[in-house]
Structures are given as C-alpha cells and as structure tokens.
C-alpha positions in Angstrom: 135.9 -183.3 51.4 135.3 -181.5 48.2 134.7 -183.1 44.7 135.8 -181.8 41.2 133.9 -183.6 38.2 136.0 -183.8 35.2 133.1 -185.3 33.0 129.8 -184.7 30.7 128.0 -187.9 31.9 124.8 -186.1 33.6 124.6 -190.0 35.5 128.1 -188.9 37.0 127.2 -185.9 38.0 124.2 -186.3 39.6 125.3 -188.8 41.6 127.7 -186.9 43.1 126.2 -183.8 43.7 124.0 -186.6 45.5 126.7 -186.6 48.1 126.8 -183.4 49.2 130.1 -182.9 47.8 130.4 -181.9 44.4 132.7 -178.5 44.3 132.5 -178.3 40.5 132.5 -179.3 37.6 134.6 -179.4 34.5 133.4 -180.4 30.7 134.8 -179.8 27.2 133.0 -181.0 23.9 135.9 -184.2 23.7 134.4 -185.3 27.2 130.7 -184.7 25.8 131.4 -186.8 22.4 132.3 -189.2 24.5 129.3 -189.7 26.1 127.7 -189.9 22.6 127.1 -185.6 22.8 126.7 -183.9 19.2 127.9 -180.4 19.4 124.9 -178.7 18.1 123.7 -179.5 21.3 126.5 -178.3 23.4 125.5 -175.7 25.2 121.7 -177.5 26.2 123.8 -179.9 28.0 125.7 -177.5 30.3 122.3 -175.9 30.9 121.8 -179.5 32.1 124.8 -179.5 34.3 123.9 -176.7 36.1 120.2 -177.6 36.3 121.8 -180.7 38.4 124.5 -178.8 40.5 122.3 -175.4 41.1 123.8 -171.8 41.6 126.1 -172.5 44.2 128.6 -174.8 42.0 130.7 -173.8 39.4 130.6 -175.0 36.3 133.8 -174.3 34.1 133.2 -175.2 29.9 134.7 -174.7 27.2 133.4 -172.6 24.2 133.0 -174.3 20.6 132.9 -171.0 19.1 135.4 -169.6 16.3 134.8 -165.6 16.7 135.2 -163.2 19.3 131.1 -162.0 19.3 130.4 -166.4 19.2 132.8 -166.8 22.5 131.7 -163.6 24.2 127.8 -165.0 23.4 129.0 -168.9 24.8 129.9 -166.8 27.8 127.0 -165.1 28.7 
C-alpha cells in the first residue's frame, strides 16, 4: 500500500516515508501556516520535503506567487 501526505509537518512526513510507503506528498501555504510556517519561507520548506522523500516521490505545492515570470520561477 501506497501513502499520499496531505500535510507541511516535516515530523509527518518523515515518519512516513519511514515506512516505505510514502507515494507523495501534497502541501499548500494554509497547511504550512498551520504548522506555524511564515510564507517568506515557503519555498525552503518544500526544499525540506523533498530533502526527506528524495527524487523518487513527488511532491505537488502550490505557488504563492502573483505574476506569470513569479509562478513560472516557483516552478522551476
């Protein structure tokens, strides 16, 4: 069985990719608020993510940019 994370909490996520089963993972800057997240640091925390999950599992976020050049640059 396969899991899809729908979280920012790096705790979560380690501890499932811990299992061997993590498929991938889904975050949003409401989910990383949550967690206590300030935007300006946004994008260092999906860098985090996919530190923990490695090049094999997606990881699907939203942009928090307002132009087309900011969304394209979220992207790469």
């Amino acid at each position: 069985m396969k899991f899809f994370l729908d979280t920012a909490d790096l705790a979560e996520i380690e501890e499932a990719a811990s299992w061997g089963a993590l498929a991938g993972v889904t975050t949003n800057p409401t989910l990383y608020a949550r967690i206590g997240g300030k935007l300006d640091d946004f994008h260092n925390h999906i860098k985090r993510i996919c530190d923990i999950v490695g090049p094999a599992c997606p990881v699907s976020a939203e942009s928090v940019a307002m132009t087309r050049d900011e969304i394209v640059r979220d992207g790469r």
